[in-house]
C-alpha positions, 0 to 999 in steps of 0.5 A, spaced: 595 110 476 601 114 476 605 116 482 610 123 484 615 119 488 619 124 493 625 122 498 624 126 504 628 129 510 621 131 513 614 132 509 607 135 512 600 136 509 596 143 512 588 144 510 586 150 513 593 151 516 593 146 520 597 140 519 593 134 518 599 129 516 606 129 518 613 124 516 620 124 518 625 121 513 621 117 508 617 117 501 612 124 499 607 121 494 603 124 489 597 120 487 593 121 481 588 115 479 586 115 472 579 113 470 580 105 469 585 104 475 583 098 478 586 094 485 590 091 481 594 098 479 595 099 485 597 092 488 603 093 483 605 101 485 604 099 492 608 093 493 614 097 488 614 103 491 614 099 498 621 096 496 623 101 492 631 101 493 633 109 493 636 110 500 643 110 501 647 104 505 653 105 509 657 106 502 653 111 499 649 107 494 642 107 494 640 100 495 636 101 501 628 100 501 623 103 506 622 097 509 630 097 510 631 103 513 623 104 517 622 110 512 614 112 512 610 115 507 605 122 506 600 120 501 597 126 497 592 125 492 593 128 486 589 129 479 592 134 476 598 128 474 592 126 469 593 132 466 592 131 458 596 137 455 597 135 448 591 140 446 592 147 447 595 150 453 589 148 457 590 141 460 584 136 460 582 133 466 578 128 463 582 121 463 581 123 471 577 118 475 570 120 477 572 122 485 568 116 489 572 111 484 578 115 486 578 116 493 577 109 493 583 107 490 587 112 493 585 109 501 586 102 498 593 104 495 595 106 502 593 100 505 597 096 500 602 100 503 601 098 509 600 090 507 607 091 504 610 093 511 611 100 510 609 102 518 606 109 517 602 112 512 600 118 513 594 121 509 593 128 506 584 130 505 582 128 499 580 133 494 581 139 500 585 144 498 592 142 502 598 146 502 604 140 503 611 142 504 618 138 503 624 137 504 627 133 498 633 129 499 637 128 494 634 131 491 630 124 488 624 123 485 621 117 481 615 117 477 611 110 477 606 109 473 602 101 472 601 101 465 608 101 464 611 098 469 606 092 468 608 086 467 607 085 459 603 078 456 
């Protein structure tokens, strides 16, 4: 499961030009399931971005989570961030979760979320057609990924 994690001023999602979900200061996150992503990947991405330290305190170090400074998150899926490019110039979508799969992780993420103490979670449609805009603060951007930052052993 691999997550675009983006520290925003603002972010909203539209679908058909309306705008479906909306956050003030907090995290914009792309989410792309890959086929084999289980609960466990998303427990692990959850809980870490959840209390991720990368707002600034009072002396301009980022050493503040969601949890400190009442941020929210605008989740969107995403499963072109399981793109294989290593062949040609066309990527492959093949390591993607099957949509039904997918969908389920993608809500179960967003309850973690929520479990974790993260108190607005707002949601883009999956597999609609979304238009999302942003305001990058910072600009920062973090990229999760659970096979990696899974413990080893």
């Amino acid at each position: 499961m691999k997550a675009v994690i983006q520290r925003v001023a603002f972010s909203d999602v539209k679908v058909d030009g309306e705008i479906i979900g909306k956050i003030e200061k907090g995290f914009m996150i792309l989410l792309g399931v890959q086929e084999g992503d289980s609960r466990a990947d998303a427990d692990l991405l959850a809980k870490k971005t959840a209390n991720m330290r990368i707002f600034e305190d009072e002396n301009g170090k980022m050493n503040l989570s969601l949890l400190d400074t009442d941020g929210a998150c605008l989740v969107i899926s995403q499963f072109t961030l399981c793109a294989d490019c290593k062949k040609g110039n066309r990527p492959s979508f093949i390591g993607a979760a099957k949509p039904d799969e997918a969908n389920s992780l993608y809500e179960y993420f967003m309850e973690k979320l929520k479990e974790n103490g993260v108190k607005k979670v707002e949601s883009g449609s999956f597999g609609a057609d979304m238009k999302v805009t942003l305001l990058n603060d910072g600009p920062v951007t973090i990229i999760l990924d659970s096979e990696v930052i899974k413990p080893k052993g």
